[in-house]
N, C-alpha and C positions, 0 to 999 in steps of 0.2 A: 549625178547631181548637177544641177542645171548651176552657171555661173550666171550671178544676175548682171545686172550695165556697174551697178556699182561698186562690186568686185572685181570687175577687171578692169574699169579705170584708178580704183584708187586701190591694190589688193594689199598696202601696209596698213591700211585705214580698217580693215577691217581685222588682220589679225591684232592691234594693237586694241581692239574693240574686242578682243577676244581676251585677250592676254588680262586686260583691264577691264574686264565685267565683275559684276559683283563676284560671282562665284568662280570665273578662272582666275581669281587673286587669290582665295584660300586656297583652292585647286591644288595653283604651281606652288604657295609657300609651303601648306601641309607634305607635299610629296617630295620636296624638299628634304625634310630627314630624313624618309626610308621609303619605298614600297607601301604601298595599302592594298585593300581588300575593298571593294565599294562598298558593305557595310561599314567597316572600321572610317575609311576615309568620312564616309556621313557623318559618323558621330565625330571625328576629330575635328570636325569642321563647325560643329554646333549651330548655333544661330548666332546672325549677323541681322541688325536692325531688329531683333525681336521676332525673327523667323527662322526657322529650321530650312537648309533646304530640300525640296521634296526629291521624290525618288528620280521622278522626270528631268528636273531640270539638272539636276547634279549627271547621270546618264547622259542629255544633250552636251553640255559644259565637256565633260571628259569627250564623246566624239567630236566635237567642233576642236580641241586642242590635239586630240589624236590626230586627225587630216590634217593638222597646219605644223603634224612632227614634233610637238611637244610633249605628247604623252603617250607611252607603250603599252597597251594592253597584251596582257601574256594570259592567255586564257590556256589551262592546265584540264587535261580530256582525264578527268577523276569523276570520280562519285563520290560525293557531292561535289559539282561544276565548282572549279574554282579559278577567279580570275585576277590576278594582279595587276596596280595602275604601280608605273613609275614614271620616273622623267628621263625623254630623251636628253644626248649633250645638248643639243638646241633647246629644250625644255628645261633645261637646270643653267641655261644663260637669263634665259627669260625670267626665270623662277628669282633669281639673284637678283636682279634689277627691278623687278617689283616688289623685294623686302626690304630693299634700299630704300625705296622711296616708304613703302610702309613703315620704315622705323623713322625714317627724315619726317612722316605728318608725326607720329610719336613722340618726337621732341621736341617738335615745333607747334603741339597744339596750345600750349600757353599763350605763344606767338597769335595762333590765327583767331583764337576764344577773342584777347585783348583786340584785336583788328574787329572781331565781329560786334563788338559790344559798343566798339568808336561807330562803326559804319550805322549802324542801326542807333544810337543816341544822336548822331545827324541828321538821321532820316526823320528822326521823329520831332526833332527843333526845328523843321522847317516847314 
């Protein structure tokens, strides 16, 4: 896999854009409690914004976090192929500090509704 210019000058910039994409946020928090299965992990993940995520992108998501060591795929040589995601200890630091902040917007949405609704009643008085 080819490094592009902007990976190797900024290369925290890009796993923190990994870590913090829509879908490596449910990613690391769901796999967080236990092991999954990538169907199981799909549906425990549901939709977010009013979309499910598709088979693809959830797939990408899991190898972009696999290469950057946060997530271990155990692919088990059975019939039927079966393959477990968990989190590496680098994946279950990462996974912790993005539930942190996901329960900090949680109790702080009151806070940013009442900011939103000040900013936008400004914007529209002038």
């Amino acid at each position: 896999m080819a490094v592009s210019d902007n990976e190797a000058l900024c290369p925290y910039r890009l796993v923190l854009e990994h870590v913090t994409s829509r879908w490596g946020v449910l990613v690391l928090t769901e796999l967080l409690d236990r092991p999954y299965r990538f169907s199981e992990l799909r549906r425990a993940i549901g939709t977010f914004g009013g979309r499910g995520v598709s088979e693809k992108m959830l797939t990408q998501t899991l190898q972009t976090l696999e290469r950057d060591g946060l997530v271990h795929r155990d692919a088990k040589p059975v019939i039927p192929p079966r393959v477990d995601y968990s989190l590496t200890g680098l994946g279950r630091e990462a996974a912790e500090q993005v539930r942190a902040l996901a329960a900090w917007t949680h109790q702080r949405m009151d806070d940013v509704e009442r900011a939103r609704r000040a900013y936008d009643e400004a914007r529209a008085a002038s």
